[in-house]
VOBA-887060 format. One record per residue: residue number from 1; residue in three letters; x, y, z of N, C-alpha, C in turn. Coordinates in Angstrom, 1 decimal. Example, Ala and Ser with C-alpha at 12.3 -4.5 7.8 and 13.67 -1.06 7.14 Angstrom:
% VOBA-887060
   nr  rest      nX      nY      nZ     caX     caY     caZ      cX      cY      cZ
    1   Ala    13.2    -5.7     7.8    12.3    -4.5     7.8    13.2    -3.3     7.8
    2   Ser    12.8    -2.2     7.1    13.7    -1.1     7.1    12.9     0.0     7.9
% end
This chain:
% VOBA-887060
   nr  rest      nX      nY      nZ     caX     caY     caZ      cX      cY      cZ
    1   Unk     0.8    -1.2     0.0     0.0     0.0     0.0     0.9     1.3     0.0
    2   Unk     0.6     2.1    -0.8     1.4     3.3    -0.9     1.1     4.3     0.5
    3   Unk     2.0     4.9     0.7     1.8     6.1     1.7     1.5     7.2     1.4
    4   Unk     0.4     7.9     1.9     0.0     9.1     0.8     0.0    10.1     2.2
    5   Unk     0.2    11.1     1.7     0.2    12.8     2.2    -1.4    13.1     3.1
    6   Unk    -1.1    13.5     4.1    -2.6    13.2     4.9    -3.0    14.2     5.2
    7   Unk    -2.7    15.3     4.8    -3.1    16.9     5.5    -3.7    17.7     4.2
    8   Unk    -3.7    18.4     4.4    -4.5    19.4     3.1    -3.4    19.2     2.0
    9   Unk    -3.9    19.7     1.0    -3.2    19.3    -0.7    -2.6    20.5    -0.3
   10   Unk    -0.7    20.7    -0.6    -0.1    21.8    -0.6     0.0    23.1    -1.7
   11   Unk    -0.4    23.9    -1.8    -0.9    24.5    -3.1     0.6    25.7    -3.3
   12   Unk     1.1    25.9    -2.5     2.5    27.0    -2.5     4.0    26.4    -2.1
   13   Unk     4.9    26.6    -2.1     5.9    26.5    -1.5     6.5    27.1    -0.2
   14   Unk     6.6    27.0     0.8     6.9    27.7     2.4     8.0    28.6     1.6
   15   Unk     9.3    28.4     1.1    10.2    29.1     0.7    10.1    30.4     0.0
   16   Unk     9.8    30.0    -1.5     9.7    30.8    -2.4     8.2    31.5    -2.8
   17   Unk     7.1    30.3    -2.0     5.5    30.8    -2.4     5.5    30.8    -3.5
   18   Unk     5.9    30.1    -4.7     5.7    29.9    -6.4     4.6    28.8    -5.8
   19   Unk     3.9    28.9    -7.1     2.7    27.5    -6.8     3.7    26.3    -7.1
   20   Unk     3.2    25.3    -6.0     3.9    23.7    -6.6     3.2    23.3    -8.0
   21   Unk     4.1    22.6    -8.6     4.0    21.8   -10.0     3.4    20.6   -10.0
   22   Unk     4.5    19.5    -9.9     4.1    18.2   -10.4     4.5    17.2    -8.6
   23   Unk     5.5    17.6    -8.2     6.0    17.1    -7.0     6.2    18.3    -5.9
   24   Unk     6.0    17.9    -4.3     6.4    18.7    -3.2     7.4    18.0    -2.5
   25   Unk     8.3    18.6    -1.7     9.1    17.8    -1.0     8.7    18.6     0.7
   26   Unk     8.1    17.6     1.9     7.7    17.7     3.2     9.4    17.3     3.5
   27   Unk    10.3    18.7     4.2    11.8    18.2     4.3    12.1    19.6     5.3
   28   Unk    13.4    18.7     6.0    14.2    19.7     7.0    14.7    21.0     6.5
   29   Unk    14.9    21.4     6.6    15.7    22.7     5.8    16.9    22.8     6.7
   30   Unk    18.1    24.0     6.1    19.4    24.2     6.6    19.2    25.2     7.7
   31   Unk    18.1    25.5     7.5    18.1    26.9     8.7    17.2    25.7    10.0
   32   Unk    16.7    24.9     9.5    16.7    23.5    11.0    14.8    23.4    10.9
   33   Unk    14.0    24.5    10.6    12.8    24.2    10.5    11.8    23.0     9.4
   34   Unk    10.9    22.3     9.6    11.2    21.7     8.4     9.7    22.4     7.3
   35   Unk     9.5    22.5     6.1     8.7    23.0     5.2     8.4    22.1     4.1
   36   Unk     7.4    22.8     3.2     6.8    21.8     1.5     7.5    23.3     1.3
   37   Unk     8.2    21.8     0.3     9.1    22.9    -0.7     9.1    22.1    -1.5
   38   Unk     9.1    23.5    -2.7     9.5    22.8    -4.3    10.1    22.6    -4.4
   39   Unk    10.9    21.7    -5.8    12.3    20.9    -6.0    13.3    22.1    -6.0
   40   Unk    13.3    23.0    -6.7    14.3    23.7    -7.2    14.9    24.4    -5.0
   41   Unk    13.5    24.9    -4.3    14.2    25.0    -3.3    14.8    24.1    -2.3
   42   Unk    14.1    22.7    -2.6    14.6    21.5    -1.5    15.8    21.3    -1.9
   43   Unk    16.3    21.6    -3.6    17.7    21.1    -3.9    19.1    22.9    -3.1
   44   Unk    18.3    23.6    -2.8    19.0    24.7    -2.1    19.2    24.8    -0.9
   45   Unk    17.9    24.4    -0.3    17.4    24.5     1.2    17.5    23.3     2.5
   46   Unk    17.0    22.3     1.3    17.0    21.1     2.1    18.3    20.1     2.9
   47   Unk    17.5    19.3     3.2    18.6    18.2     3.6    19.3    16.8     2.8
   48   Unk    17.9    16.8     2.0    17.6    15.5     1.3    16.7    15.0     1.4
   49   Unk    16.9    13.4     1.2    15.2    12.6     1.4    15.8    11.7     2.1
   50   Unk    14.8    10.9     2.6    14.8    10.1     3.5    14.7    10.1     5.2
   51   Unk    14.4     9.1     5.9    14.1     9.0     7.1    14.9    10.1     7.9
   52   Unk    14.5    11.2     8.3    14.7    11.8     9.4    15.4    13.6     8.5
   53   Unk    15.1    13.0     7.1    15.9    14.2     6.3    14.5    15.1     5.2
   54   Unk    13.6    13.8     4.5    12.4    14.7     3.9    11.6    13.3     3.0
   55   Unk    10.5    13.8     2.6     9.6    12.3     2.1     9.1    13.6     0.5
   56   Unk     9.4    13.5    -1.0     8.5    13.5    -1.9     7.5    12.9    -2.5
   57   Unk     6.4    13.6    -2.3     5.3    13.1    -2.5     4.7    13.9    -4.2
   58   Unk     4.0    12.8    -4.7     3.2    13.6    -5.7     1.7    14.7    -5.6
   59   Unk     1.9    15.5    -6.7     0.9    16.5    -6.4    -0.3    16.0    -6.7
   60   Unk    -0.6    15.6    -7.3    -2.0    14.8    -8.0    -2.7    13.8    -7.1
   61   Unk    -2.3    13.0    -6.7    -2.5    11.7    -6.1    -1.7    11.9    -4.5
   62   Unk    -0.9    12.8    -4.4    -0.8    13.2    -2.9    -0.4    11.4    -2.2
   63   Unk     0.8    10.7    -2.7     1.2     9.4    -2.7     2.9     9.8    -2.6
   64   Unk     3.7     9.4    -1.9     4.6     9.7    -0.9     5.4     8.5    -2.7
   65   Unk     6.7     9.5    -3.2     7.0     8.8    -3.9     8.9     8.6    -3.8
   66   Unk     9.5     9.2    -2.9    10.5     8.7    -2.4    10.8     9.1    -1.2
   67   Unk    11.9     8.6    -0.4    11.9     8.8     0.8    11.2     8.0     2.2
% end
């Protein structure tokens, strides 16, 4: 069974506030808080993926696709 995203559909990015696209990333950030962030800021901001670092999930189906 897939793991899907259980809170409201993310409609902005915490960072930059552009609308999300096709994927969100729920991840730590460098400044220690964690946020949904778009790719372009998780690959700036973030930590990474994975257990205890961030989970991407898809936008459509809101279905947890790495991490």
């Amino acid at each position: 069974m897939a793991k899907k995203w259980m809170g409201g559909k993310p409609t902005t990015c915490d960072i930059c506030r552009k609308p999300l696209k096709q994927q969100f990333v729920d991840g730590k950030t460098q400044g220690g808080p964690w946020a949904i962030m778009c790719a372009v800021c998780h690959s700036r901001n973030g930590y990474g993926i994975g257990t205890g670092l961030g989970q991407r999930y898809d936008l459509v189906t809101l279905e947890k696709v790495d991490g």
